[in-house]
N, C-alpha and C positions, 0 to 999 in steps of 0.2 A: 504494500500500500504506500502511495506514496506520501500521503500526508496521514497525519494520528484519526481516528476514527471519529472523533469531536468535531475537528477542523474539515472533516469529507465531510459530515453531518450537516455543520454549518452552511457549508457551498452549498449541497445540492437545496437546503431550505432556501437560500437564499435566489438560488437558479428558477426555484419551483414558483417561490412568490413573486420574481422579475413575469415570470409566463404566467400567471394569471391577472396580474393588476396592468399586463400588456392587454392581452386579450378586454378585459374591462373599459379601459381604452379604446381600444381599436371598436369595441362594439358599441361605445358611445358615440364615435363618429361614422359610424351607421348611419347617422340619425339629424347630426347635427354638421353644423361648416368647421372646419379649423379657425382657431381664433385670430384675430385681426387682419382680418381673409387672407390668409395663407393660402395658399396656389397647391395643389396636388400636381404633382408630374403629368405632364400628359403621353404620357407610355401607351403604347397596345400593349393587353393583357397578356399576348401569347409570345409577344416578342421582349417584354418589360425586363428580362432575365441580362439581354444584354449592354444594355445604357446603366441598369441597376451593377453588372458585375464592371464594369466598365469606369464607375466610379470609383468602388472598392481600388482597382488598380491603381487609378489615377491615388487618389489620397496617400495610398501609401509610399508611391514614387516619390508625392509631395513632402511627405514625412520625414522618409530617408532622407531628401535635400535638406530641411530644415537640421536636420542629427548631421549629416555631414559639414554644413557650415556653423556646428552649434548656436543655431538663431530659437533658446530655451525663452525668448521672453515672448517669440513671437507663437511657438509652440502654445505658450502659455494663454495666448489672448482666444487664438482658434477654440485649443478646448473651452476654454469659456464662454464663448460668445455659442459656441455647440451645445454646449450643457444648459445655455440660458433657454436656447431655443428648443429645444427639446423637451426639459421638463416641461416649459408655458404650456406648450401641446397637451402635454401628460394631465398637468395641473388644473388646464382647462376643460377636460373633461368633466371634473368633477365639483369647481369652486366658479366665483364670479373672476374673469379671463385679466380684471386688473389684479387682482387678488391674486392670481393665478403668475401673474407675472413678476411683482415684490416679491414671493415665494422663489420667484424660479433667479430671479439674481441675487439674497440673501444668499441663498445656499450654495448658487457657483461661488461666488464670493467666496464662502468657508471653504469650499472643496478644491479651489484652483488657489487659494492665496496664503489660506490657515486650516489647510488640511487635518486632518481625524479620520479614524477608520468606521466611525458611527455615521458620521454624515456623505464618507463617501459612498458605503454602500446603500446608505438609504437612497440617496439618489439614485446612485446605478439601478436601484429596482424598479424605477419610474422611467427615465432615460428612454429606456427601447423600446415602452407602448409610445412614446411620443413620436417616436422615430418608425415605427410601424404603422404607425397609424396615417403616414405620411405614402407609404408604400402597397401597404396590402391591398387597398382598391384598385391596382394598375395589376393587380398579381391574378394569374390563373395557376391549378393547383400544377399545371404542366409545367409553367414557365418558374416557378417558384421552383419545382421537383429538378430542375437543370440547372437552377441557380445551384443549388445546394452540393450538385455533384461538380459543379465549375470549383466552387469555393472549399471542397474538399478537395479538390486535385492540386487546387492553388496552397490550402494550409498543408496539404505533407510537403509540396516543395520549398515551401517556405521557411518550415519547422527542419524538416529532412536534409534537404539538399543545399538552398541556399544559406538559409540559416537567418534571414533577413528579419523575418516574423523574432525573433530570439533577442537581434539588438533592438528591434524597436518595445519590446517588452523591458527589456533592462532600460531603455533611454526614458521611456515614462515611470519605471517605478523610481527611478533615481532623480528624476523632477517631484515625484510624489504624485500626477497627475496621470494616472493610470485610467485609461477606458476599460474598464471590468472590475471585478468583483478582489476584492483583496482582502485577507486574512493573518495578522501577523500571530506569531505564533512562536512558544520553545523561546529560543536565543539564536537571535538575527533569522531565522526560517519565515519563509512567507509561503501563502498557496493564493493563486493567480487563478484569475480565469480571463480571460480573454472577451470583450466586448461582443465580438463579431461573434461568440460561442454561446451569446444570451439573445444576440440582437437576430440571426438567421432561422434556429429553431423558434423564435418567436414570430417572424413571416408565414413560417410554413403554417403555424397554429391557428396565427390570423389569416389564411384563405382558407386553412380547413372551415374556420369556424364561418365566414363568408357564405362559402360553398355547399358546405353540407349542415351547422350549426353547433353550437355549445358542446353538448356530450362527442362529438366525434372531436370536439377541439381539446377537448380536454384529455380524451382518450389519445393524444398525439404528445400532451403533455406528459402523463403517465410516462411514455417510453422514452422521449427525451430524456424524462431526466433517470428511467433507471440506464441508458444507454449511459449518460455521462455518470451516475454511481457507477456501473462495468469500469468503464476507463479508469478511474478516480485508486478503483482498488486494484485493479491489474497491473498499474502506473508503479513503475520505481525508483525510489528516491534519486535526485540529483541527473535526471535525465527528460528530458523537454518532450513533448508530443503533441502531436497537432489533433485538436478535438473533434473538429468538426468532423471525418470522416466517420468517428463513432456517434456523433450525437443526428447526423444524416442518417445513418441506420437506424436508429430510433424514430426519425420522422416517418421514414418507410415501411418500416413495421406496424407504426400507427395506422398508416394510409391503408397498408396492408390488410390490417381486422376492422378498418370503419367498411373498408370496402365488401369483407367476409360477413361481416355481420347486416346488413342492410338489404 
C-alpha cells in the first residue's frame, strides 16, 4: 500500500464527496444559466473530446514554460484567478451568485497566498463541479468515453515515459498551490492526487447522469472510486503512477452494469 490505510481512507472520502457535490452541481445547471452569463463552449457533443483534450495539452505545455522560466508568481495568479472562477460556478449553484462570488475569492485568497490543508481541500471538493459543469452539456457518453482513453494514454506517458506529469507535481507542491487533493502525513510524507484524476471521472459521471440519470450516475461513482481504492492499495511506496488508466476502468465498468442492468 502505498500510503497508511487512514491516509487511502481519507482520499478516497474525499474523491467520493468531490463526485457527488460535482454531480449536485452539474444537475443544478440543468436547470439554471451559469452565473454572470458565462458562455458554455460551443462544442459538438460527439466531437467535444477533441478541443476539450486539446486544451488539456495546451495548459500543460503552458505550465512547463512557466516551471522552465520559473515565472512562480505568474503561476500563482493563473491558479487563482482558476480557482476564483470555478468555485463562483460551484458556489453559485447553491447561494445568491454575489454571495457566491466573496466566497469564491476569500478562499482563493487563503488557498493561493496562506495556504492550509483544511481549506485546500475543501475547495478542491467544489472546484471540479464548477468546472464540469462548464463541460458536461457539450459531452456525449461517446465523446467523453475517448476522452478518457486519450487522457489515459496521455497520463502513462506522462507519468511513464516522459516523466513531465512528475515535475509538474513537484513544481506545485513546492509552491504549495497544488491542483488536487493533498494529505500530509508521518514526517515530510504527502499522498497526492492529481486534479485531472477528480476532474475526468467527474465528466464521465456528469453525462452519465445527463444521459441516463442519478442512480446510473452514481453507480459510475461507486467504481471510480473502488477502481482508485485498487490502485491506492496495489500502489508502492516511493514510486509514481499514473491514475487515470485505472480510474477509466472504473468508468467502464460502470457504463458496463448501467448498461446490463437497464
Amino acid at each position: 500500500m502505498k500510503h497508511t490505510f487512514n491516509v487511502v481512507l481519507i482520499l478516497i472520502l474525499l474523491f467520493v464527496f468531490a463526485q457527488l457535490i460535482g454531480l449536485a452541481v452539474i444537475n443544478k445547471y440543468f436547470v439554471q444559466e451559469l452565473p454572470y452569463d458565462i458562455q458554455k463552449p460551443e462544442f459538438e457533443e460527439q466531437t467535444s473530446f477533441i478541443p476539450i483534450f486539446l486544451i488539456v495539452i495546451f495548459g500543460t505545455i503552458l505550465v512547463l514554460i512557466l516551471i522552465y522560466f520559473r515565472a512562480e508568481r505568474i503561476w500563482k495568479l493563473w491558479f487563482f484567478l482558476s480557482v476564483i472562477f470555478t468555485l463562483l460556478i460551484a458556489f453559485s449553484a447553491f447561494i445568491n451568485q454575489v454571495l457566491a462570488l466573496l466566497f469564491a475569492v476569500v478562499l482563493a485568497l487563503i488557498k493561493v497566498y496562506k495556504p492550509n490543508v483544511i481549506v485546500h481541500n475543501l475547495t478542491e471538493v467544489f472546484i471540479y463541479g464548477g468546472l464540469a459543469a462548464i463541460f458536461v452539456p457539450v459531452l456525449s457518453v461517446l465523446s467523453i468515453s475517448i476522452l478518457l482513453i486519450l487522457i489515459s494514454i496521455y497520463d502513462m506517458i506522462a507519468v511513464w515515459k516522459t516523466k513531465h506529469m512528475i515535475k509538474l507535481a513537484k513544481f506545485q507542491s513546492k509552491l504549495k498551490v497544488f491542483a488536487g487533493l493533498i494529505i500530509p502525513y508521518g514526517k515530510n510524507k504527502t499522498a497526492i492526487l492529481g486534479g485531472g484524476d477528480i476532474g475526468f471521472p467527474l465528466l464521465f459521471s456528469g453525462t452519465i447522469l445527463k444521459t441516463y440519470g442519478l442512480i446510473d450516475a452514481l453507480i459510475t461513482v461507486v467504481f471510480t472510486s473502488l477502481a482508485l481504492l485498487t490502485l491506492l492499495i496495489l500502489a508502492e511506496k516511493k514510486k509514481y503512477y499514473p491514475a487515470m488508466p485505472f480510474i477509466s476502468i472504473g468508468c467502464f465498468v460502470g457504463l458496463l452494469i448501467i448498461n446490463f442492468i437497464m
